[in-house]
C-alpha positions as CSV (number, residue, x, y, z in Angstrom):
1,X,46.4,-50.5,-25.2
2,X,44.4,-52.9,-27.5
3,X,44.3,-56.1,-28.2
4,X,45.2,-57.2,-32.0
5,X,43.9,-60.8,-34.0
6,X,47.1,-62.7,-32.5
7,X,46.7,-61.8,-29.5
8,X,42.9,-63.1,-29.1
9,X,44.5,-66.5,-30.8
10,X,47.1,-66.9,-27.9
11,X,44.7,-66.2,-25.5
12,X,41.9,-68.7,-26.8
13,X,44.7,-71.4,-26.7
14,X,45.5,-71.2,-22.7
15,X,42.0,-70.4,-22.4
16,X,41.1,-73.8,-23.7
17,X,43.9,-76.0,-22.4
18,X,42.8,-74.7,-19.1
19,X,39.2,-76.0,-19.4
20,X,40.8,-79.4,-20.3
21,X,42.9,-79.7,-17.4
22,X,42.4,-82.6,-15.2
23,X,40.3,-84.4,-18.0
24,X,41.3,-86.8,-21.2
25,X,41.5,-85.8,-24.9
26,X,40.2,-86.8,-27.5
27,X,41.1,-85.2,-31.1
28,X,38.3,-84.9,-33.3
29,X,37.8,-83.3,-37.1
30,X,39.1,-80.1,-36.4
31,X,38.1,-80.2,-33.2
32,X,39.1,-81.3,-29.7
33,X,36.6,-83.5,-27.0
34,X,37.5,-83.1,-23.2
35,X,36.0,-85.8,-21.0
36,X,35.9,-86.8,-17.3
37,X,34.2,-89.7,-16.2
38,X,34.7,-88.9,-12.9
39,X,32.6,-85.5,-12.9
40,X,29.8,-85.8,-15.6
41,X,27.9,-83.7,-14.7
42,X,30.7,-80.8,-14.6
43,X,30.8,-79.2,-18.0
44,X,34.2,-77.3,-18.0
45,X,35.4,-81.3,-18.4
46,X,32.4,-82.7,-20.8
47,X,32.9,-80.6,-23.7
48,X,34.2,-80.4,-27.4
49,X,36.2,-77.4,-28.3
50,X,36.1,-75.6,-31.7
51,X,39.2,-72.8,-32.2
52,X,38.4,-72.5,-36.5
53,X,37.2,-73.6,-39.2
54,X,35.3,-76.8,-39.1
55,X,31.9,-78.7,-41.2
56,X,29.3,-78.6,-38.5
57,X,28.2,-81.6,-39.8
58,X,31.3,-83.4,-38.8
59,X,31.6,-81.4,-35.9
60,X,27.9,-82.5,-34.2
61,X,28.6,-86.3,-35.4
62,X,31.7,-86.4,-33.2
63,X,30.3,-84.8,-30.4
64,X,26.7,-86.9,-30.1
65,X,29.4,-90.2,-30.1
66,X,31.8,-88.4,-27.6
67,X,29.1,-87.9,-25.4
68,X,26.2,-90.1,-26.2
69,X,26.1,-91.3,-22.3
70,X,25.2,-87.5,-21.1
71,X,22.3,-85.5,-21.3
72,X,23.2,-82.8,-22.4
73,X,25.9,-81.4,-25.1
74,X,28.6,-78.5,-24.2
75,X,30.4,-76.8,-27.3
76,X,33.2,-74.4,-26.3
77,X,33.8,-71.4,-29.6
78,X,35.9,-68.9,-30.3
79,X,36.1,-65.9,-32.7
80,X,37.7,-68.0,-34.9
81,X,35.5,-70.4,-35.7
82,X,33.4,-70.3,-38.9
83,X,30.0,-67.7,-38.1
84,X,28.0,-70.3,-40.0
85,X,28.7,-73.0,-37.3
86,X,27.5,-70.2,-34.5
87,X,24.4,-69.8,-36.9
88,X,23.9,-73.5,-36.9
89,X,24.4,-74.0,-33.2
90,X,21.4,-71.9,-32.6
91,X,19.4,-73.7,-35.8
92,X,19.8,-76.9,-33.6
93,X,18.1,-75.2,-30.3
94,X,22.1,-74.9,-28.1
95,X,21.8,-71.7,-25.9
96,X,24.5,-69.6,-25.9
97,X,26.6,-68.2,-22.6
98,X,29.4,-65.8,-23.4
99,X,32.6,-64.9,-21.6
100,X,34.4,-61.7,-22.7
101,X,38.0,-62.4,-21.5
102,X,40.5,-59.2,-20.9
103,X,44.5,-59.8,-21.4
104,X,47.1,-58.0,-19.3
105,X,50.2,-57.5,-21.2
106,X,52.1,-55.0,-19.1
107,X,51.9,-53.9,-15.3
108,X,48.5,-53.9,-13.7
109,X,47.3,-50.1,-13.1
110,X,45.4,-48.6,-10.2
111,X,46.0,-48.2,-6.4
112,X,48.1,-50.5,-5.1
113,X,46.9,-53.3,-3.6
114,X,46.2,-53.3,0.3
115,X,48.2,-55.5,3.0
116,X,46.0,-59.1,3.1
117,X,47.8,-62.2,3.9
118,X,47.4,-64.0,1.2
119,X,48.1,-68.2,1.5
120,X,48.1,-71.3,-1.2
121,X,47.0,-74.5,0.0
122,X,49.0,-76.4,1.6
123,X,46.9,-79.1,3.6
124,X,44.0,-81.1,3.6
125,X,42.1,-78.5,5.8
126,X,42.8,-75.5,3.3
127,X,40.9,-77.7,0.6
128,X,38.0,-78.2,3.0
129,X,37.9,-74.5,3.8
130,X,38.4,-73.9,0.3
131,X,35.3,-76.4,-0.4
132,X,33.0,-73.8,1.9
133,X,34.3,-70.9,-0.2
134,X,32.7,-72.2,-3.4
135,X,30.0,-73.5,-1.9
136,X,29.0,-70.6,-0.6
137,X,30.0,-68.7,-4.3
138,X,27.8,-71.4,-5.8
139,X,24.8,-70.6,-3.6
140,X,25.1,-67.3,-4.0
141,X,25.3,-67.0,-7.7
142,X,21.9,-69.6,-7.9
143,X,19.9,-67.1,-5.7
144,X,21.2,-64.0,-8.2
145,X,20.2,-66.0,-11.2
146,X,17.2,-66.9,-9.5
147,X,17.4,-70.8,-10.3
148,X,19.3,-73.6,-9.1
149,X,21.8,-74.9,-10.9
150,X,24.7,-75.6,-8.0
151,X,23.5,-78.4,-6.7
152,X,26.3,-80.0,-4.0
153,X,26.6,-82.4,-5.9
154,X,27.9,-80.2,-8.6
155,X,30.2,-78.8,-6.0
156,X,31.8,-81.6,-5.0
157,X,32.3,-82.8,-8.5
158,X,33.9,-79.2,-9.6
159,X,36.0,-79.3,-6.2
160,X,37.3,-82.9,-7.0
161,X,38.4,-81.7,-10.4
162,X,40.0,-78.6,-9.4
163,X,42.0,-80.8,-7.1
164,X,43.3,-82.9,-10.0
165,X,44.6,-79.8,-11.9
166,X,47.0,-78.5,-9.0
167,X,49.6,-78.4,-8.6
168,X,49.4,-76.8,-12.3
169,X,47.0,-74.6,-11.3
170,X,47.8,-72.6,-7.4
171,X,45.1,-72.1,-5.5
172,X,45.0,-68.8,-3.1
173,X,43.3,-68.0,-0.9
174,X,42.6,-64.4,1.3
175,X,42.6,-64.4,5.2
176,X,41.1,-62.1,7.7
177,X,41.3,-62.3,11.2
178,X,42.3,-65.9,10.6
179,X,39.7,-67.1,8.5
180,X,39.5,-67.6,4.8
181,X,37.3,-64.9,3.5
182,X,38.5,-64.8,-0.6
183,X,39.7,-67.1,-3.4
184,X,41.4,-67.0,-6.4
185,X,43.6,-69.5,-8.9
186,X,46.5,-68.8,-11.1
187,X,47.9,-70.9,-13.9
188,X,51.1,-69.9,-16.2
189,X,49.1,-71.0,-19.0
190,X,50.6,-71.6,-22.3
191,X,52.8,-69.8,-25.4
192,X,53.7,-66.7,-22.5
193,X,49.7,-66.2,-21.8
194,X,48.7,-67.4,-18.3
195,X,45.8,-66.9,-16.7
196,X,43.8,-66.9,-13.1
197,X,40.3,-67.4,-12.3
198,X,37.5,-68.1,-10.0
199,X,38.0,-65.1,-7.8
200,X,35.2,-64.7,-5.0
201,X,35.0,-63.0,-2.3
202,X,32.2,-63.0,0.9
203,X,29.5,-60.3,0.6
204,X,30.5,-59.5,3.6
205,X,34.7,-58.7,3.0
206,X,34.1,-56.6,-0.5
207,X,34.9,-53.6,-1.2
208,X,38.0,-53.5,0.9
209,X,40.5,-54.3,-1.7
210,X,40.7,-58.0,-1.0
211,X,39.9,-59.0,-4.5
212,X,42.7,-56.3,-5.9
213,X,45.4,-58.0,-3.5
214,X,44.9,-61.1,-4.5
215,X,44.5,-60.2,-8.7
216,X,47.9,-58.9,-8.0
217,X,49.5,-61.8,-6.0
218,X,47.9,-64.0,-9.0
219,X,49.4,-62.3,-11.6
220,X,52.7,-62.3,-10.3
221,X,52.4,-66.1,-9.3
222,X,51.7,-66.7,-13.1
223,X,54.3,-64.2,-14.0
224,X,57.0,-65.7,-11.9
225,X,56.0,-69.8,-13.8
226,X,56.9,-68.2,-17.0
227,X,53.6,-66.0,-17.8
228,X,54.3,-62.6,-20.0
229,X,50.9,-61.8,-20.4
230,X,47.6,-62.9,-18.1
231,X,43.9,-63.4,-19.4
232,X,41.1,-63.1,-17.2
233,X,37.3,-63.9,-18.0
234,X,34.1,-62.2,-16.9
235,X,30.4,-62.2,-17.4
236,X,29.5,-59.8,-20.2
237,X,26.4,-58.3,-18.2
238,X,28.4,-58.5,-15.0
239,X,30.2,-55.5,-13.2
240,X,33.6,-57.4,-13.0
241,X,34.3,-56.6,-16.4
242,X,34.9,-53.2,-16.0
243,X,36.9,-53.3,-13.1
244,X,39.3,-55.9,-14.8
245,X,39.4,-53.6,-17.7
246,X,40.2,-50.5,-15.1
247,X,43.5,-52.8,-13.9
248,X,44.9,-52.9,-17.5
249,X,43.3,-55.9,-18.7
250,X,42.4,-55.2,-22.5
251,X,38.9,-56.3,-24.1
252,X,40.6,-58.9,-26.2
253,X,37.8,-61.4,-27.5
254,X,34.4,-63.4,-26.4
255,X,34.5,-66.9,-26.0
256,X,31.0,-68.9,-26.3
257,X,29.9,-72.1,-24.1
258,X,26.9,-73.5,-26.0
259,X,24.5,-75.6,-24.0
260,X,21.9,-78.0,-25.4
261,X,19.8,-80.7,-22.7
262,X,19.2,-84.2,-24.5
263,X,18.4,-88.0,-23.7
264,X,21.5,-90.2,-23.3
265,X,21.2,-93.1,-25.3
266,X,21.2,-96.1,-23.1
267,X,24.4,-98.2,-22.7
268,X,24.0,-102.1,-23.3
269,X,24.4,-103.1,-19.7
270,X,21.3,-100.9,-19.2
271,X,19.3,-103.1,-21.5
């Protein structure tokens, strides 16, 4: 089953009121900023989002005085934005990362999913071995990329956010012989189109169906707060991808984050 126009549309519009959960908005021309003070230096919550047509011009203005404190600048696209703004994003020196995002619209397809006990959390020590989890995720994905970027700062700033969005958003996580080995979120989204994310699992627990069990559990949480159909988002050069799209989840669009490092301005108690 494909994916048509209005279905990427849908999807781009839980896609980006999930990246500006837990942070405030501002409306722009034509476009949407997303800041949170409280995490700076997390840029799912220190962005401006463009979902169509928009004068670059206008577009660059309001995000250099949305943002003129940070230093750097974070542009989240759609398909649907004008090519010519993609074109001048790269004019201006922003780097591109894509996400291709897959939408399940009927039943997930494959084996079933094996027995794991499967738990949300529900006290203050889940969130700390929760915290562990991505820390060790974050870690992990630095030494693949072969560059630091996770610093624990950066953890505990993404950790404190993802904190502020639940109960919207239910965080699961997988348990073998009584410890926490897997993660994943769930969100009903908006408009029928949910959507999880984040899922992670220890090297040393894959490829024993954790990750299947707990896609399924996910989808069914979103299902059962109202969800028809679910998105989920991969890396475009990344295996993931094709096992989401094995599970029924249609190739549906690419999303871009565009990334550019600058010099804050300084504010006037700085002078």
């Amino acid at each position: 089953m494909y994916a048509d126009a209005a279905d990427a549309q849908a999807l781009c519009r839980t896609y980006l009121a999930h990246r500006a959960l837990g942070a405030e908005e501002l409306e722009g021309p034509g476009c949407r900023a997303v800041r949170q003070d409280q995490a700076p230096i997390v840029f799912d919550v220190n962005h401006v989002q463009v979902n169509g047509e928009i004068e670059a011009d206008r577009m660059l203005s309001f995000l250099d005085s949305s943002f003129e404190d940070r230093n750097y600048r974070q542009i989240l696209t759609t398909p649907f934005a004008a090519p010519s703004l993609e074109a001048r994003l790269y004019q201006e020196g922003f780097e591109p990362d894509p996400t291709l995002h897959g939408l399940l619209s009927g039943e997930l397809s494959g084996p079933a999913p094996r027995r794991v006990e499967i738990l949300p959390l529900s006290a203050e020590e889940d969130w700390r071995r929760l915290d562990r989890l991505v820390r060790a995720n974050h870690v992990e994905t630095d030494a693949k990329r072969g560059q630091s970027i996770f610093s624990e700062e950066l953890t505990r700033q993404i950790q404190w956010v993802r904190r502020l969005t639940a109960p919207e958003i239910h965080f699961f996580m997988a348990w073998i012989d009584e410890e926490p080995v897997a993660f994943l979120s769930s969100w009903p989204g908006i408009g029928g189109v949910g959507m999880i994310e984040d899922l992670f699992t220890l090297p040393s627990h894959r490829m024993r169906g954790i990750a299947r069990a707990l896609i399924h559990h996910c989808v069914a949480d979103a299902r059962a707060r109202g969800a028809e159909s679910v998105l989920i988002g991969s890396e475009t050069d990344d295996t993931p991808k094709e096992i989401y799209a094995a599970m029924g989840f249609a190739p549906t669009c690419v999303t871009r984050s565009w990334l550019k490092q600058v010099s804050p301005h300084a504010s006037a108690d700085a002078l």
